[in-house]
Structures are given as structure tokens and as C-alpha cells.
PyMOL Python script that loads the backbone (N, CA, C, O; Angstrom):
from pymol import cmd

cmd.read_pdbstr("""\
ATOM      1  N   UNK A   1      48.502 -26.173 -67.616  1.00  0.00           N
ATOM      2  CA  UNK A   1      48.790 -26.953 -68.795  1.00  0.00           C
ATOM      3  C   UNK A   1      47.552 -26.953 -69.682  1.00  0.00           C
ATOM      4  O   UNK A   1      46.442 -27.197 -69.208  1.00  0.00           O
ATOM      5  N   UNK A   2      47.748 -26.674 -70.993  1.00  0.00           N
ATOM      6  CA  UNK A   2      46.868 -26.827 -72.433  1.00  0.00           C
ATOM      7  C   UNK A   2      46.679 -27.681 -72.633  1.00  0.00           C
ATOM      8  O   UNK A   2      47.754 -28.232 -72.398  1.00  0.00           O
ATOM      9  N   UNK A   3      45.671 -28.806 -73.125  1.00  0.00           N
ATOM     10  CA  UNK A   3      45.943 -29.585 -74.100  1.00  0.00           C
ATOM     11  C   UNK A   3      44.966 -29.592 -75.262  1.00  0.00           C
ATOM     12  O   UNK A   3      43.783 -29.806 -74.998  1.00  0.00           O
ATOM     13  N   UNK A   4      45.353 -29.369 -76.587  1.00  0.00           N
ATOM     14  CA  UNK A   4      44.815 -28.886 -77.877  1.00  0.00           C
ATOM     15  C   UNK A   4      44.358 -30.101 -78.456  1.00  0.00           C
ATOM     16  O   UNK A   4      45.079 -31.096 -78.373  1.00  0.00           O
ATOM     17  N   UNK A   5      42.939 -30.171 -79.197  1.00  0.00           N
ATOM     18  CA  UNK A   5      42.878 -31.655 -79.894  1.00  0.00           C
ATOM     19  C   UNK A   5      42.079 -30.420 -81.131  1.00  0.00           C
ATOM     20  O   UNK A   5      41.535 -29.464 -80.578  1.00  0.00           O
ATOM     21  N   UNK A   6      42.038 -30.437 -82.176  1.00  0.00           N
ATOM     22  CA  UNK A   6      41.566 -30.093 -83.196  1.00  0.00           C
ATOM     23  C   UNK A   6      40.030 -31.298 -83.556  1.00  0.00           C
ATOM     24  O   UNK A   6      40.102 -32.524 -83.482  1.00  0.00           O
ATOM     25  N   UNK A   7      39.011 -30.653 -83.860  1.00  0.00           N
ATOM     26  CA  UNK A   7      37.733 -31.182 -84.196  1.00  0.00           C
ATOM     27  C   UNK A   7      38.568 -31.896 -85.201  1.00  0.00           C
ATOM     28  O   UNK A   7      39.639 -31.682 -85.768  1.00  0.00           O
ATOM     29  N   UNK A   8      37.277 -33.224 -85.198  1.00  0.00           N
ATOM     30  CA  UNK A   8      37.964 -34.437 -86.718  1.00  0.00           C
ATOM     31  C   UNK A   8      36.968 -34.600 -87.401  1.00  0.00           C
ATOM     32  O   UNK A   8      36.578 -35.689 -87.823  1.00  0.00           O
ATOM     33  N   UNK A   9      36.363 -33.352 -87.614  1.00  0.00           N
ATOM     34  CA  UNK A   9      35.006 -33.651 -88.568  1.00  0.00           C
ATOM     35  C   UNK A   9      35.655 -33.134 -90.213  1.00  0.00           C
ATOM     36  O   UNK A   9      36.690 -32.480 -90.337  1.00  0.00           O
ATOM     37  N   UNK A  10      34.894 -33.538 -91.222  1.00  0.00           N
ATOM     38  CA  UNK A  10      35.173 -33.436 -92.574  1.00  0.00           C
ATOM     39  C   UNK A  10      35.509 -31.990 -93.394  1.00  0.00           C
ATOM     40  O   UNK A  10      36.405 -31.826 -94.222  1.00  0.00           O
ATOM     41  N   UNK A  11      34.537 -31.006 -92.924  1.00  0.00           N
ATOM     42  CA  UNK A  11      34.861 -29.699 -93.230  1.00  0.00           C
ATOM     43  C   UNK A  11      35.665 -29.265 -91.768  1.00  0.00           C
ATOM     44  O   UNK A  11      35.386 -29.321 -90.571  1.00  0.00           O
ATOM     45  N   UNK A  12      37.146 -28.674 -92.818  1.00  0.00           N
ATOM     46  CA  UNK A  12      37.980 -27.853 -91.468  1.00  0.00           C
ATOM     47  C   UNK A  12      38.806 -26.734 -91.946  1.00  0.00           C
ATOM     48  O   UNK A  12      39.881 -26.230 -91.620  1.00  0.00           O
ATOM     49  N   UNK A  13      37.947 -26.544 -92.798  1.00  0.00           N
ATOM     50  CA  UNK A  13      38.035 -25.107 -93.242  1.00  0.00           C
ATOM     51  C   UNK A  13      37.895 -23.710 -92.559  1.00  0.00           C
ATOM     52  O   UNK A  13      38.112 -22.662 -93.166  1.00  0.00           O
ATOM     53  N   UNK A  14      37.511 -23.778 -91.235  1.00  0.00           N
ATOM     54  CA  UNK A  14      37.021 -22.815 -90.546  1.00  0.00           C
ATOM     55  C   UNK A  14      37.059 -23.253 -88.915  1.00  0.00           C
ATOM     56  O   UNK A  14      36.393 -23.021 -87.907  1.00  0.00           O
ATOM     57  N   UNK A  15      38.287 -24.051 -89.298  1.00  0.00           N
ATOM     58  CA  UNK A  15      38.078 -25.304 -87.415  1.00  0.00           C
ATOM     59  C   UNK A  15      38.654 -24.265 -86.535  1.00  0.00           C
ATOM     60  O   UNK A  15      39.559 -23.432 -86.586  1.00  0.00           O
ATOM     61  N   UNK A  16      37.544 -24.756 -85.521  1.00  0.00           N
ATOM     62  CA  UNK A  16      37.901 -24.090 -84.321  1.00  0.00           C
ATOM     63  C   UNK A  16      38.823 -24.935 -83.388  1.00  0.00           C
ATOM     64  O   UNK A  16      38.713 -26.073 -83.846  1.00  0.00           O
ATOM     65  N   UNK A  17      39.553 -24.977 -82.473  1.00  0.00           N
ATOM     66  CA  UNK A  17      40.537 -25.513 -81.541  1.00  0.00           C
ATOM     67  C   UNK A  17      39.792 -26.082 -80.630  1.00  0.00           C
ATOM     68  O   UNK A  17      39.337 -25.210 -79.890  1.00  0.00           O
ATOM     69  N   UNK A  18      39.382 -27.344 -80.275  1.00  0.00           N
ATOM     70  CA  UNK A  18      39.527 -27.317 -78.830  1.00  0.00           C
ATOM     71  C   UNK A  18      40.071 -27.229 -77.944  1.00  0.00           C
ATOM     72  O   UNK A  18      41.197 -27.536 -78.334  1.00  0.00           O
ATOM     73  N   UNK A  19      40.169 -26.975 -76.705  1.00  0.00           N
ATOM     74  CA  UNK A  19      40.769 -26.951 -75.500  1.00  0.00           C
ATOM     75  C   UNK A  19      40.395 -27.349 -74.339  1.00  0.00           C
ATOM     76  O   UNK A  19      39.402 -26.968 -73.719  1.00  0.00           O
ATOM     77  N   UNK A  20      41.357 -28.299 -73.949  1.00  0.00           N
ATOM     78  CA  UNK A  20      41.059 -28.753 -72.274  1.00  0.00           C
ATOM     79  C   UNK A  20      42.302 -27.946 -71.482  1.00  0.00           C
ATOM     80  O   UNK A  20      43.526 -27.974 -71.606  1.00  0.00           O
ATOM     81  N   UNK A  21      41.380 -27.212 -70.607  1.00  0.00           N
ATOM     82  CA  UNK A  21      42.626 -26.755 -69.812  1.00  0.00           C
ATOM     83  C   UNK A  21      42.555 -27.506 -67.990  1.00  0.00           C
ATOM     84  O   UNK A  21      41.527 -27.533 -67.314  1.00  0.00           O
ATOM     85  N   UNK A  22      43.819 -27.997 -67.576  1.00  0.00           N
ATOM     86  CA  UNK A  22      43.717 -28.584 -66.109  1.00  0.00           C
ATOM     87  C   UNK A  22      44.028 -27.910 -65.467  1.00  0.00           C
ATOM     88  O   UNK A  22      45.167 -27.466 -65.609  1.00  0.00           O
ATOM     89  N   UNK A  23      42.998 -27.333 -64.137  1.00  0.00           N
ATOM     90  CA  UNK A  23      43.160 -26.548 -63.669  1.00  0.00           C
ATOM     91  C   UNK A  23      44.438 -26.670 -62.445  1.00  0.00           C
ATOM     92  O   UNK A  23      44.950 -25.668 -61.946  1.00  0.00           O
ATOM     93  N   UNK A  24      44.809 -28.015 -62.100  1.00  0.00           N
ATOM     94  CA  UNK A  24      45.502 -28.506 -60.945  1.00  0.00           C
ATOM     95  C   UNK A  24      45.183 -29.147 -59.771  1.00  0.00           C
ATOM     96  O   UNK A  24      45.902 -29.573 -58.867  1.00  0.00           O
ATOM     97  N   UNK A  25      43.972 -29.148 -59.927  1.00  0.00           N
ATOM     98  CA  UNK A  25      43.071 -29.486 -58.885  1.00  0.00           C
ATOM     99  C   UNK A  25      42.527 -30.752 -58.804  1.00  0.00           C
ATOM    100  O   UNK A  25      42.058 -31.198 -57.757  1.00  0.00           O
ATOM    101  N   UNK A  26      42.563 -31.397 -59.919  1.00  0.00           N
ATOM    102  CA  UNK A  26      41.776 -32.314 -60.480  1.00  0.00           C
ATOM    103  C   UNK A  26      40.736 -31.841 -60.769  1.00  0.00           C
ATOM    104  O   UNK A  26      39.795 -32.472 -60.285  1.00  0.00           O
ATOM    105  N   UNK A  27      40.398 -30.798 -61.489  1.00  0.00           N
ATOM    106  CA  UNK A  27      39.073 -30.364 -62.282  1.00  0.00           C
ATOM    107  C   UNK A  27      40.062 -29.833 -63.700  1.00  0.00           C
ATOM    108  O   UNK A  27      41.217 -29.454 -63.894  1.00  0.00           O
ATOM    109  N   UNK A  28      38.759 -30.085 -64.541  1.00  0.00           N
ATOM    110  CA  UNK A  28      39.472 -29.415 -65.791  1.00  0.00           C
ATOM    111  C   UNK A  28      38.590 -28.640 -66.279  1.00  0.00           C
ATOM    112  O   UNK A  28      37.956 -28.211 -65.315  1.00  0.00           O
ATOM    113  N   UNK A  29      38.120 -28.145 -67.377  1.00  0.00           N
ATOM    114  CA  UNK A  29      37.461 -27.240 -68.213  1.00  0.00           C
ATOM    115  C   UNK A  29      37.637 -27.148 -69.872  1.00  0.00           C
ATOM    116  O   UNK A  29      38.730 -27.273 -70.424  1.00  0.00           O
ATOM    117  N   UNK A  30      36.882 -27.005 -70.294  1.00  0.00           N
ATOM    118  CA  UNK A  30      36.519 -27.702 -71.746  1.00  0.00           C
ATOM    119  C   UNK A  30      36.180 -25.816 -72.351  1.00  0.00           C
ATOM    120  O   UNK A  30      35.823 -24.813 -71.733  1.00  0.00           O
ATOM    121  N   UNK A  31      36.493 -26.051 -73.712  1.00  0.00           N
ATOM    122  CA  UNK A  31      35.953 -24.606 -74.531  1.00  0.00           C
ATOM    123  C   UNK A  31      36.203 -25.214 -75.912  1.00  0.00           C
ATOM    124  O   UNK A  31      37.040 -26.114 -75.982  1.00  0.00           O
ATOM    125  N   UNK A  32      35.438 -24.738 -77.241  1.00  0.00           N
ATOM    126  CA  UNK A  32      35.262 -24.817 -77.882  1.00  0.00           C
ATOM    127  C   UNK A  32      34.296 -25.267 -79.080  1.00  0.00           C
ATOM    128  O   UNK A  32      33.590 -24.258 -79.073  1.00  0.00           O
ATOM    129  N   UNK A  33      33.844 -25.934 -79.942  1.00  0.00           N
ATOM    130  CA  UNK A  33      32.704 -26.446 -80.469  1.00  0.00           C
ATOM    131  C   UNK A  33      32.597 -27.870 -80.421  1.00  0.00           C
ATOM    132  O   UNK A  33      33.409 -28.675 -80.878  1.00  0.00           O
ATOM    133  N   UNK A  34      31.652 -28.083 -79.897  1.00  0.00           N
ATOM    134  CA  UNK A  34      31.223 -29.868 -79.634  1.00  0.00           C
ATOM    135  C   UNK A  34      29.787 -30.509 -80.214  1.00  0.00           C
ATOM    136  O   UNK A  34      28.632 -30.123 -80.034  1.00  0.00           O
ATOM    137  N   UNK A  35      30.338 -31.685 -81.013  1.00  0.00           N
ATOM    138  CA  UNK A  35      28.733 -32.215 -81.872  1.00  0.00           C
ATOM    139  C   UNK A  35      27.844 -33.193 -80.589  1.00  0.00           C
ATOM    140  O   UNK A  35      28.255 -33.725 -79.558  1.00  0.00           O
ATOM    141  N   UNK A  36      27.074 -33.152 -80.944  1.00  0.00           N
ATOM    142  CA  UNK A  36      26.318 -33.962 -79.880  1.00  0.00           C
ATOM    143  C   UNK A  36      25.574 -34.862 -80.321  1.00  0.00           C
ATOM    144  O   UNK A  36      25.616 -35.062 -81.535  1.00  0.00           O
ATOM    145  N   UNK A  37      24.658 -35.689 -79.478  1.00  0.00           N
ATOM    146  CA  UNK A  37      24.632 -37.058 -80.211  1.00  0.00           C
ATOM    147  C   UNK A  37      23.265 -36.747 -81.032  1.00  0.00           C
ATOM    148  O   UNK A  37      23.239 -37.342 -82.109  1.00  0.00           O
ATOM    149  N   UNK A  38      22.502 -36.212 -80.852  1.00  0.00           N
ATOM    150  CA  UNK A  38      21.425 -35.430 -81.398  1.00  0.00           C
ATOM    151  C   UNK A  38      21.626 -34.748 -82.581  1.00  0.00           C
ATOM    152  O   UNK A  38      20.639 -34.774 -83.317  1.00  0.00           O
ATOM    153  N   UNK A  39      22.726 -34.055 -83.067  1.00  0.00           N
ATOM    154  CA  UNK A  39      23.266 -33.745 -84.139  1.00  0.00           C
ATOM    155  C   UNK A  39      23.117 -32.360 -84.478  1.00  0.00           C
ATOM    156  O   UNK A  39      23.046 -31.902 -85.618  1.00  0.00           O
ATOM    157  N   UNK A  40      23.065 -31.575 -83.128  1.00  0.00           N
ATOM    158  CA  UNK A  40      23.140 -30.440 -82.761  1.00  0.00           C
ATOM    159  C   UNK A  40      24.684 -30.067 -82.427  1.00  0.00           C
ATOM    160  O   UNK A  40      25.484 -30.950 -82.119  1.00  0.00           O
ATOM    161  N   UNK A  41      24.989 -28.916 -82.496  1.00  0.00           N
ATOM    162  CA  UNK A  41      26.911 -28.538 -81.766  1.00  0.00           C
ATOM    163  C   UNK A  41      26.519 -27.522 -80.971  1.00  0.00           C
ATOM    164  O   UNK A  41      25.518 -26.854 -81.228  1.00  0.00           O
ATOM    165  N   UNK A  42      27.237 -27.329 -79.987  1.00  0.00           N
ATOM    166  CA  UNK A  42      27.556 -26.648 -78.799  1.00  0.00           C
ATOM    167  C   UNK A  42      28.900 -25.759 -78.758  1.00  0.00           C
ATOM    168  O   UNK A  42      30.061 -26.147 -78.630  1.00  0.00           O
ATOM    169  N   UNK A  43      28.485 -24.673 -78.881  1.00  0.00           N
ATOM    170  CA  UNK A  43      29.693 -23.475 -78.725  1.00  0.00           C
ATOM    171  C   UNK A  43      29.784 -23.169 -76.948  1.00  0.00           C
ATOM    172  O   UNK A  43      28.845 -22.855 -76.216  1.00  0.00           O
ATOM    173  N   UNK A  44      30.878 -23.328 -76.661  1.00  0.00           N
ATOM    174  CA  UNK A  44      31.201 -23.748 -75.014  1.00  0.00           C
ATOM    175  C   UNK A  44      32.577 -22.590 -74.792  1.00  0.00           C
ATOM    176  O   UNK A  44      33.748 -22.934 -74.956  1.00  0.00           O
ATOM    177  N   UNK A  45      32.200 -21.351 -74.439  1.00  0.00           N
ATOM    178  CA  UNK A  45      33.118 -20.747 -73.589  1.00  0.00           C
ATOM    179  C   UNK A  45      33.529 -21.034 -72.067  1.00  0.00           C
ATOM    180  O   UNK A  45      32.754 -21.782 -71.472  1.00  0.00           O
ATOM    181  N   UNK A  46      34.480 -20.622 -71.445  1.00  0.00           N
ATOM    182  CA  UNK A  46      34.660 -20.555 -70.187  1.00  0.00           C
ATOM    183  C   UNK A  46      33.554 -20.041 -69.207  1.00  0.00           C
ATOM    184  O   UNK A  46      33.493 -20.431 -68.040  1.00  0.00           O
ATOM    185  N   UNK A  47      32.762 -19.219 -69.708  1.00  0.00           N
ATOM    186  CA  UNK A  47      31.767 -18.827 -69.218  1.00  0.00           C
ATOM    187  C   UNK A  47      30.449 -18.504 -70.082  1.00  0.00           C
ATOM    188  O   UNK A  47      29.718 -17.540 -69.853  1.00  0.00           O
ATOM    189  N   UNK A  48      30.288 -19.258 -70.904  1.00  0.00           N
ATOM    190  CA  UNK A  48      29.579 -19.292 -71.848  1.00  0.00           C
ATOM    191  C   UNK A  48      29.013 -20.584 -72.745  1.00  0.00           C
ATOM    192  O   UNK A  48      29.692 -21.493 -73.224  1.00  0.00           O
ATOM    193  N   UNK A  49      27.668 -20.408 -72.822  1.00  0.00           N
ATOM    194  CA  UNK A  49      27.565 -21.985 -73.547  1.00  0.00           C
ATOM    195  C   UNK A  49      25.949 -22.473 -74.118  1.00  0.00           C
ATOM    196  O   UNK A  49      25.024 -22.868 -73.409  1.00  0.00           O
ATOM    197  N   UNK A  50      25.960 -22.281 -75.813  1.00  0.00           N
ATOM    198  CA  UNK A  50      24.555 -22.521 -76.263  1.00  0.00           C
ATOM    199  C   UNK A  50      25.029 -23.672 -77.323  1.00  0.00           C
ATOM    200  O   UNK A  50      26.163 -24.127 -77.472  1.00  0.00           O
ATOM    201  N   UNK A  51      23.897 -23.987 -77.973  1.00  0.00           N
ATOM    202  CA  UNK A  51      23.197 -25.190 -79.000  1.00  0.00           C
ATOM    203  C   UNK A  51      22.992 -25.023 -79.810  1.00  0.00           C
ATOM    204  O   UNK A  51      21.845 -24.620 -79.621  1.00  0.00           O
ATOM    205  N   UNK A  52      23.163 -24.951 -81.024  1.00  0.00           N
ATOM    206  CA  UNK A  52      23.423 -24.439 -82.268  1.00  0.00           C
ATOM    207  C   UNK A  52      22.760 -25.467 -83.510  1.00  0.00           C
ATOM    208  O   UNK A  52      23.308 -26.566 -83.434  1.00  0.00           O
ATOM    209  N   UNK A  53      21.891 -25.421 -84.459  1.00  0.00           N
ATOM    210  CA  UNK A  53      21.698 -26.964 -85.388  1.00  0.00           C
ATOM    211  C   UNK A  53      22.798 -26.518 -85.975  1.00  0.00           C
ATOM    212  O   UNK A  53      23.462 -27.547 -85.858  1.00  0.00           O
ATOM    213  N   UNK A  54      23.698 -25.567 -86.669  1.00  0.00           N
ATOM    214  CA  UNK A  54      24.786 -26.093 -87.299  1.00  0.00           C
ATOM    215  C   UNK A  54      26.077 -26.024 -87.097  1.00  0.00           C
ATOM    216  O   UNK A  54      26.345 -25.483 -86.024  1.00  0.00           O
ATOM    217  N   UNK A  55      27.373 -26.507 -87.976  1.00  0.00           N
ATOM    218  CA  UNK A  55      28.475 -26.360 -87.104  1.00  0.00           C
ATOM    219  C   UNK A  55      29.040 -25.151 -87.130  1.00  0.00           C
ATOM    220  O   UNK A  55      29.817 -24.729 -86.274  1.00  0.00           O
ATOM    221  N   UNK A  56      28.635 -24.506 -88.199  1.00  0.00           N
ATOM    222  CA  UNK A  56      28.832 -23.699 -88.852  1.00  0.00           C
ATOM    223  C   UNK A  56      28.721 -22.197 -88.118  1.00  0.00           C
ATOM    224  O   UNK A  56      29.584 -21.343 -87.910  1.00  0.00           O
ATOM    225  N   UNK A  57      27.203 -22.242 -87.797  1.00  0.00           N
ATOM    226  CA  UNK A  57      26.534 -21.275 -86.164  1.00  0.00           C
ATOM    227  C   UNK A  57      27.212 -21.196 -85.383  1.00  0.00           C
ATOM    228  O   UNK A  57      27.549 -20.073 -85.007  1.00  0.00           O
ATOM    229  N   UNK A  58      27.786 -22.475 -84.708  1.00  0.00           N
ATOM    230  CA  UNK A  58      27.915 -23.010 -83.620  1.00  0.00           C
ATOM    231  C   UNK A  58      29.782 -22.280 -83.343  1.00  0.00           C
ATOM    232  O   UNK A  58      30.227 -21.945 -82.245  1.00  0.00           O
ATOM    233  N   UNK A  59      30.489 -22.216 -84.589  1.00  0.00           N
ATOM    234  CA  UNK A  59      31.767 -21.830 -85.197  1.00  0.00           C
ATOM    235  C   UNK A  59      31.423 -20.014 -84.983  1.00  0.00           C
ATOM    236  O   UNK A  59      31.965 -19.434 -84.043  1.00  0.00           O
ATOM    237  N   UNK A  60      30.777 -19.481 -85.650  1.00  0.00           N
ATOM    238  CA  UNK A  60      30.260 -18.166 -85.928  1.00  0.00           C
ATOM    239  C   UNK A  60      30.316 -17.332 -84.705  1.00  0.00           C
ATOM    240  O   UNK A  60      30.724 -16.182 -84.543  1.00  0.00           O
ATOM    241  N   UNK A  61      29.669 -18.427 -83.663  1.00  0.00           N
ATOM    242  CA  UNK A  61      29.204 -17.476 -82.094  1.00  0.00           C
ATOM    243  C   UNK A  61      30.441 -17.833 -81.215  1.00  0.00           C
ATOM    244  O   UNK A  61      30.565 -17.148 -80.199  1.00  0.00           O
ATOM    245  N   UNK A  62      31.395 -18.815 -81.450  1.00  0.00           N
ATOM    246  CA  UNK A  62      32.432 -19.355 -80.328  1.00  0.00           C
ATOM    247  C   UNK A  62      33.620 -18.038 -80.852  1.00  0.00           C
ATOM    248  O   UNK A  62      34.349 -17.420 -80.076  1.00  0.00           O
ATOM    249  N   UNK A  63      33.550 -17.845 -82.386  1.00  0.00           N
ATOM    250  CA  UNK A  63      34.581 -16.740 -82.257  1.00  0.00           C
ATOM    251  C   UNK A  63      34.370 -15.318 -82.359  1.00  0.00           C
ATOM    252  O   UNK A  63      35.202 -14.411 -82.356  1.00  0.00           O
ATOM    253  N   UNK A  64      32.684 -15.265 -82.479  1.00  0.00           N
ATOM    254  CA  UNK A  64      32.483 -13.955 -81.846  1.00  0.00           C
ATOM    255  C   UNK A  64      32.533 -13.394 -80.335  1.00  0.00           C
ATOM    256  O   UNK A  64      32.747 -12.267 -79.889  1.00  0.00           O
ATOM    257  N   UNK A  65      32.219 -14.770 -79.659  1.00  0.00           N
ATOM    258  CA  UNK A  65      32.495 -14.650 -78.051  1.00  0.00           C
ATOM    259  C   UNK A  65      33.969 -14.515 -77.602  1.00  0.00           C
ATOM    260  O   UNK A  65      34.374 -14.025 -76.549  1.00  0.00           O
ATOM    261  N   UNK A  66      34.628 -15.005 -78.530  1.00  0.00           N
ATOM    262  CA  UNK A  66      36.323 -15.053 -77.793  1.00  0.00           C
ATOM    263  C   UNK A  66      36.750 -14.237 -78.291  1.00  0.00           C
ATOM    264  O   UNK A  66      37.946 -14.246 -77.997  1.00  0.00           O
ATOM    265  N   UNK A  67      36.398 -12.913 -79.350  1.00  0.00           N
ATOM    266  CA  UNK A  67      36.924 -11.890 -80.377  1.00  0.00           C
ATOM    267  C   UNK A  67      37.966 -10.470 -79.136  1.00  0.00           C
ATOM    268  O   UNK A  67      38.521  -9.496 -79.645  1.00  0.00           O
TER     269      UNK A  67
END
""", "prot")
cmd.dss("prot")
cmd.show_as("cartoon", "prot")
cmd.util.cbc("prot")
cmd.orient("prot")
């Protein structure tokens, strides 16, 4: 099972999807771009995952990794 929440930030002109996927197990797994409290974002593949200062970067490298 998917479950999709779309980022709720102001520019979404270029939004990326999040995704929680449950694996069945009671573990789940997270992908997509995440702000942090620092005010840095995080591009988060399944197997992949850096820090970005913008959201913009952070957008740039999550869909060059999933291309």
C-alpha cells in the first residue's frame, strides 16, 4: 500500500510527491523531499539520501535520482 501526501509549501510549481510506502511488517519507508527544522531540505530515495540549502536543489537531485 501507497500513501501519497503532496509537500504544502508555497511554491508547487515543480512539487515533488511524497511517499510513504508500508512495507507489512510494521516498518515503513519514506522518499521524497523533506524541509527540516534548520531550513535545509532533504532529497530521500529508497536508497539514497542528501541535504540540500534549497528546495529547489533538493527537487533537481530527487528527480534526477528517480529518472
Amino acid at each position: 500500500m501507497v500513501k501519497s501526501n503532496t509537500n504544502r509549501e508555497s511554491d508547487m510549481s515543480n512539487a515533488v510527491t511524497n511517499e510513504t510506502i508500508d512495507m507489512g511488517n510494521n516498518e515503513r519507508m519514506s522518499r521524497g523531499v523533506f524541509a527540516q527544522p534548520d531550513g535545509t531540505w532533504l532529497a530521500m530515495t529508497l536508497t539514497r539520501s542528501q541535504f540540500f540549502k534549497t528546495r529547489k536543489g533538493a527537487e533537481r537531485a530527487f528527480l534526477r535520482w528517480t529518472a
